[in-house]
C-alpha positions in Angstrom: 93.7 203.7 3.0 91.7 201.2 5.1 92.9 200.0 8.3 94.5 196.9 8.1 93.0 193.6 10.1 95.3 191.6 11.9 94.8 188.4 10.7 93.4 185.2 13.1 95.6 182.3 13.5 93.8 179.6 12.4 94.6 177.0 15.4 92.7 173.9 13.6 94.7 171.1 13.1 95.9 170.2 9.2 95.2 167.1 10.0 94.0 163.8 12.9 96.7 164.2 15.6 95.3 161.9 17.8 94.5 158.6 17.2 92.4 156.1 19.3 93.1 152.0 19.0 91.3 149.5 20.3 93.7 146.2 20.8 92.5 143.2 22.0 94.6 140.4 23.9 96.2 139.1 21.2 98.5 142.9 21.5 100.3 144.0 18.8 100.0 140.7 16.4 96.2 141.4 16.1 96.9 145.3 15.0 96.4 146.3 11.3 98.7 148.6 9.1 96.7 151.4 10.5 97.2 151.4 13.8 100.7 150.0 13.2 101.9 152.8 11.7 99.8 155.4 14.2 102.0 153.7 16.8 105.4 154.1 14.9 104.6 157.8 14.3 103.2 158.4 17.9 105.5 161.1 20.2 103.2 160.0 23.0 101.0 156.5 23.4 98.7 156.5 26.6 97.1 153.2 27.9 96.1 151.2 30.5 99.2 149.2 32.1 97.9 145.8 31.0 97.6 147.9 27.4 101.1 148.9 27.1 101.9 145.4 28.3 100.3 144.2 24.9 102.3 146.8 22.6 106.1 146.4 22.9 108.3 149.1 22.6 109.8 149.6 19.9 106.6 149.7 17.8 106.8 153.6 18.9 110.5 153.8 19.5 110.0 157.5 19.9 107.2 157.8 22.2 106.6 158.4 25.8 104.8 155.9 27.3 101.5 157.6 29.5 99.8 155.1 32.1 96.6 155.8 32.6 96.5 157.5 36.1 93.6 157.4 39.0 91.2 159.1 38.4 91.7 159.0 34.7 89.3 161.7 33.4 91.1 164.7 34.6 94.0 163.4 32.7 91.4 163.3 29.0 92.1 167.2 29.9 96.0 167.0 29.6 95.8 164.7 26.5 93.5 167.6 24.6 96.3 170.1 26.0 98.6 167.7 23.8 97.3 169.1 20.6 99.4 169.2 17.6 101.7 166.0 18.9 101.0 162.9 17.7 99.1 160.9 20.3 97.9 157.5 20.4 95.7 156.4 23.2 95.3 152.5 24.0 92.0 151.4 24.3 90.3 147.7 24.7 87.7 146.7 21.7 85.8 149.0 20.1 86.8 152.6 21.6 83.4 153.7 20.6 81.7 151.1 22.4 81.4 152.2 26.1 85.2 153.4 25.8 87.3 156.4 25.9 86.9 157.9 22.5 83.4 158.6 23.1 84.5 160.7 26.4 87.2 162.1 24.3 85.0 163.4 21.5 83.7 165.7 24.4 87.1 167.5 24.6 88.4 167.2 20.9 86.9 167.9 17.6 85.6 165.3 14.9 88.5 166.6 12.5 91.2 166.0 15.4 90.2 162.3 16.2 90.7 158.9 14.1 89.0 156.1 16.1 90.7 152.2 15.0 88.6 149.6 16.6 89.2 146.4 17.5 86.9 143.1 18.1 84.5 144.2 20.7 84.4 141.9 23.9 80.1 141.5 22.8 81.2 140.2 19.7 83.8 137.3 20.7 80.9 136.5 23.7 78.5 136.5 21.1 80.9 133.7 18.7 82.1 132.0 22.0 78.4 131.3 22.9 77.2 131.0 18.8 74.7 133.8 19.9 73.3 135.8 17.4 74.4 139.7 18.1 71.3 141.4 17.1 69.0 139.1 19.9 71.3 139.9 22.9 71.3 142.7 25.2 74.3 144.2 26.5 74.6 145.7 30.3 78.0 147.0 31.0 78.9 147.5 34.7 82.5 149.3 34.1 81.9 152.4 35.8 78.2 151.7 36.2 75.8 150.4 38.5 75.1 146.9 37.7 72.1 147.0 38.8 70.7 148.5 35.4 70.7 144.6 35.1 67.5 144.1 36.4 65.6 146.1 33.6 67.0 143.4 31.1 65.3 140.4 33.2 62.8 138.4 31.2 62.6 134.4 30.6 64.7 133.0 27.9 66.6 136.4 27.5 70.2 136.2 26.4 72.5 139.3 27.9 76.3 140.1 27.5 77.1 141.8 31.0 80.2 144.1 30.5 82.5 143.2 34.3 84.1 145.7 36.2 86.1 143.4 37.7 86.2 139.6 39.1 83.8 140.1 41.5 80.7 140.9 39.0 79.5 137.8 38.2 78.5 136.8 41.8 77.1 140.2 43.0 75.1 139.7 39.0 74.3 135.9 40.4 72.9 137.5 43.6 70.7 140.0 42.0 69.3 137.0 39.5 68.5 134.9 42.5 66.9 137.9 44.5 64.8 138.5 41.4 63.1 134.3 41.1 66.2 133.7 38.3 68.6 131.9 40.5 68.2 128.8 37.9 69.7 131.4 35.1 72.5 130.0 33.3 75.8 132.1 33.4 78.8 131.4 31.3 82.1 133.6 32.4 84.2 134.3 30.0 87.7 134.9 31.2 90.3 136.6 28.8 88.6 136.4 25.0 90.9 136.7 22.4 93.8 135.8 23.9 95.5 132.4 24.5 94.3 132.0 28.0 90.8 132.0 27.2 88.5 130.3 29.8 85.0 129.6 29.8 83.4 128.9 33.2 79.6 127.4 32.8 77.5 127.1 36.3 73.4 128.3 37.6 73.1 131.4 39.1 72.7 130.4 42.1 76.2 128.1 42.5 78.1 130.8 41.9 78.2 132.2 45.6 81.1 134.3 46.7 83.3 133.1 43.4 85.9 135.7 42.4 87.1 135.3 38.6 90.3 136.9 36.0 89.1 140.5 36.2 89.4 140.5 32.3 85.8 138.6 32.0 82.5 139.2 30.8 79.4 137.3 31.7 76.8 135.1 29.2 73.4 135.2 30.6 70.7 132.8 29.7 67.8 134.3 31.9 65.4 131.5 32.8 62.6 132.8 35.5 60.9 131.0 38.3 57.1 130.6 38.2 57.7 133.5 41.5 60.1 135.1 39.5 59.7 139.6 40.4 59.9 140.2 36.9 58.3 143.5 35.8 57.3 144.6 31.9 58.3 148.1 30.6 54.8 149.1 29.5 54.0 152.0 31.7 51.8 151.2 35.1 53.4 149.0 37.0 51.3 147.8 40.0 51.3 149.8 42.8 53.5 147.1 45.1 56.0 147.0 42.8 56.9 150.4 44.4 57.6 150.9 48.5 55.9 153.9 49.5 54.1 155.2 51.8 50.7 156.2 50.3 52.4 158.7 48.4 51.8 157.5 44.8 49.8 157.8 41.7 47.7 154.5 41.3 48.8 152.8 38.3 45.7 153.5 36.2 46.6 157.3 36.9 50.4 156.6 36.3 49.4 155.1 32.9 47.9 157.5 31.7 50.3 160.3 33.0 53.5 158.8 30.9 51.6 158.2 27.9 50.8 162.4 28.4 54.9 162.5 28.8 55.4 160.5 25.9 59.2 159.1 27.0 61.6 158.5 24.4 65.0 157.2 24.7 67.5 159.7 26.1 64.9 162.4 26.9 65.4 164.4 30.2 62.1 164.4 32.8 61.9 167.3 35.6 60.0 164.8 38.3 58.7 168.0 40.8 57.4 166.5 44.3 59.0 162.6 43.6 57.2 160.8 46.4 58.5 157.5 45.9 59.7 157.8 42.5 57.3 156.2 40.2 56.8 158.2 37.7 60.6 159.1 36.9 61.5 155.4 37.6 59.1 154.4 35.0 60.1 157.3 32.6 63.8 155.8 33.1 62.7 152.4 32.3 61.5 153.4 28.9 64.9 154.7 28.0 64.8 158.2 29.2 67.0 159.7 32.2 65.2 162.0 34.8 66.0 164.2 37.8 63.6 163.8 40.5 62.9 166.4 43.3 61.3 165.1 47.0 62.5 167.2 50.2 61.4 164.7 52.3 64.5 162.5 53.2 62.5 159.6 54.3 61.0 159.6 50.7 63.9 160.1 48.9 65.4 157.4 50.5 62.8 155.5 49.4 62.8 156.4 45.7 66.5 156.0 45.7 66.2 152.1 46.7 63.1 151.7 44.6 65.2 152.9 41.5 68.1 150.6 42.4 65.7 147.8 42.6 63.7 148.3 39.4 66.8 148.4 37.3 67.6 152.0 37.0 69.8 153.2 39.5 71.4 156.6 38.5 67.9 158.6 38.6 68.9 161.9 39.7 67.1 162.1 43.1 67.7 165.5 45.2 66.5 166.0 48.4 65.2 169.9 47.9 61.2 171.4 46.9 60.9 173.1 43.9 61.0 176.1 42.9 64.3 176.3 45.0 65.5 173.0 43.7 65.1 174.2 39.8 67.9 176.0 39.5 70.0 175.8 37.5 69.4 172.4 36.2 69.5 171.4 32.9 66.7 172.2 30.5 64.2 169.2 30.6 61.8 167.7 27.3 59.2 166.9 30.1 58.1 167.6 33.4 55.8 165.9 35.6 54.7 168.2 38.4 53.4 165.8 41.2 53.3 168.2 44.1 54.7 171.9 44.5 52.1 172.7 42.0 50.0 175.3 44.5 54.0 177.2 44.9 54.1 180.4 43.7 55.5 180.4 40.5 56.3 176.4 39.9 54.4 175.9 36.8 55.4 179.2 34.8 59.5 178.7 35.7 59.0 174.8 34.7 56.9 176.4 31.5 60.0 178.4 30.7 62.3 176.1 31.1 60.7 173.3 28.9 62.1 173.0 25.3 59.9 174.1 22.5 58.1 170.5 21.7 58.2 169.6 25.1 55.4 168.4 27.6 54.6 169.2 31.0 51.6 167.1 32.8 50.3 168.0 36.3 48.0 166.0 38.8 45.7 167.4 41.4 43.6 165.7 43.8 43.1 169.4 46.1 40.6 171.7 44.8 43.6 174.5 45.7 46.0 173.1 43.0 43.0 172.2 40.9 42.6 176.0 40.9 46.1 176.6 40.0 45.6 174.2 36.9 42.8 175.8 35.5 44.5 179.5 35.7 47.6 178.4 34.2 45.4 176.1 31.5 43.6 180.1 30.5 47.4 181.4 29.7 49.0 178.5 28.1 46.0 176.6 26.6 46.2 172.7 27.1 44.1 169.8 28.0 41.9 169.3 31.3 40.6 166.0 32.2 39.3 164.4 35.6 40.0 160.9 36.4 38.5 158.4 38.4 39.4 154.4 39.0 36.9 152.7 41.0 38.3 149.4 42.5 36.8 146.1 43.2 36.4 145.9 47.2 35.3 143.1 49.7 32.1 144.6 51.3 30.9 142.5 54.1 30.8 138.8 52.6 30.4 140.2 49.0 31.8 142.7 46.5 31.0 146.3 45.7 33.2 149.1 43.9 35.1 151.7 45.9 36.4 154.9 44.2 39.4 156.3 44.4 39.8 159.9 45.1 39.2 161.7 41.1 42.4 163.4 39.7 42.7 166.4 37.8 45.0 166.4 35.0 46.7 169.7 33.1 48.6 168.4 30.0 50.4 170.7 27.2 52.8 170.9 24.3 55.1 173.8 24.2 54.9 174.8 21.1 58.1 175.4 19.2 
């Protein structure tokens, strides 16, 4: 007789025990039969204190009531140990929408979750300003750095900036002027949706050291000076748009270096020997993220402000050489090797680590790493070329052409 198996519990919920609702500041009265009855059912409804303010008690006359504590994402932990209860959680808007359902999808799965949005802050700016939703661009500084602002700059743009609290608007007013947009027309919106809406019109550059409700977001009319610092995200930026210190691949050579990355939105770069940052900043500004390496401090430093300035502050920058500095980071879908490259072993543990599809580009000016290129290029195949940009220069009272030193560059595909 065959041995009998003891049978495996199956722990999967029968059905959605937790329940995520986005309420605006019209509270309970704006709610649908949905999230209505969620509440009435709930043994347990979590929410911010201005949240449970909005939800009176006896719509869940059997639930503990959960304030959100500081820090709160320790506590998305506890609420997945809840499992089996009824849970709501109290959200603003759309939950989905830079909001807590898409941190708690990380911890719960898709069968567990029932997400019931509300009106989206974007979407009563949008019909408080008679904007059009698909022409704006949204920058949300709640638990991010504002400064990602400053890749949204161009004349006549319309954005719908996302506050952290009553203090955003000016320090968004300051960056505007500090970018030639101090003329920029800002409209902040205190409290949409409820009854103590407010609309606040003034320029950029009145609205000084202004404080407003912390419940606002910010309408932005970008209108640019004639001096206005405003940069284009086509690859190559000019070389000043960058501080460095000599330490930097012209922008001809840049150019051509992303288009061999190819960025797309979301994709991770490996940027090996950073200098100051170019190349990962520009990656980032094409909608990719990127962790940089530069074990210079003095450098790093320097790519850490050039990254805040150029609108894409949370580039990964650490201060440590490769190869020691490639562990145990995450695998990358490019990698731009920019110095290290003559280190034993760089290119064959960034080759490894690269997912199948993936590119990795290298740059030499030394005949050493040149050398290194060309071995690896025998084992791995790839493409070789040598480029040169020869520049306009004053000689004496007239002009001749100065070249720049040429540039070796390796480029491959993984294959998959």
């Amino acid at each position: 007789m065959p041995a009998r198996t003891a049978a495996v519990p199956d722990l999967r919920p029968a059905r959605p025990w937790l329940t995520v609702v986005g309420i605006g500041e019209d509270g309970f009265e704006g709610l649908g039969p949905q999230a209505r009855a969620a509440l009435a059912e709930a043994e347990v409804v979590v929410g911010g204190e201005r949240h449970l303010a909005l939800t009176p008690v006896e719509a869940s006359p059997r639930a503990e009531r959960r304030a959100w504590p500081s820090p709160m994402l320790p506590f998305l932990d506890v609420i997945a140990g809840w499992r089996g209860r009824d849970v709501v959680v109290l959200a603003s808007g759309d939950p989905l929408f830079y909001g807590v359902a898409a941190t708690l999808l990380a911890r719960v799965s898709r069968d567990e979750i029932v997400v019931l949005p509300a009106l989206t802050s974007v979407q009563l700016a949008c019909a408080a300003m008679l904007w059009p939703a698909a022409e704006i661009r949204v920058v949300s500084a709640c638990g991010r750095p504002f400064e990602r602002l400053a890749l949204e700059l161009f004349d006549g743009a319309r954005i719908v900036l996302l506050s952290a609290d009553g203090t955003t608007p000016a320090a968004a007013a300051a960056l505007l002027a500090a970018h030639g947009c101090g003329d920029s027309r800002l409209t902040v919106l205190e409290r949409l949706g409820g009854t103590n809406v407010r609309a606040v019109p003034m320029a950029a550059r009145d609205v000084g050291g202004l404080t407003f409700d912390p419940l606002n977001v910010v309408a932005i009319e970008v209108v640019a000076s004639s001096e206005a610092a405003l940069l284009p995200l086509t690859p190559g930026l000019p070389d000043d748009a960058f501080a460095h210190d000599g330490q930097i691949p012209r922008r001809e050579i840049r150019a051509l270096t992303l288009a061999r990355l190819a960025p797309t939105p979301g994709a991770l770069l490996w940027d090996i020997g950073a200098g100051s940052g170019s190349i990962g900043i520009e990656w980032m500004r094409g909608g990719g993220c990127a962790i940089a390496l530069e074990p210079r401090p003095d450098r790093a430093a320097r790519a850490r402000e050039n990254a805040a300035r150029l609108g894409v502050p949370d580039l990964d920058l650490r201060e440590a050489a490769a190869p020691e500095g490639l562990a145990g980071l995450p695998r990358p879908d490019a990698v731009f090797v920019g110095g290290g490259a003559t280190a034993e072993r760089v290119l064959d543990i960034c080759w490894a680590a690269l997912k199948p599809g993936g590119r990795l580009a290298a740059n030499a000016v030394t005949l050493e790493t040149e050398g290194r290129l060309v071995a690896f290029r025998a084992v791995h195949g790839g493409d070789l070329v040598r480029l040169q940009a020869t520049y306009a220069d004053p000689v004496g009272r007239m002009t001749g052409w100065r070249p720049a030193m040429p540039v070796t560059q390796f480029a491959a595909v993984k294959p998959r």
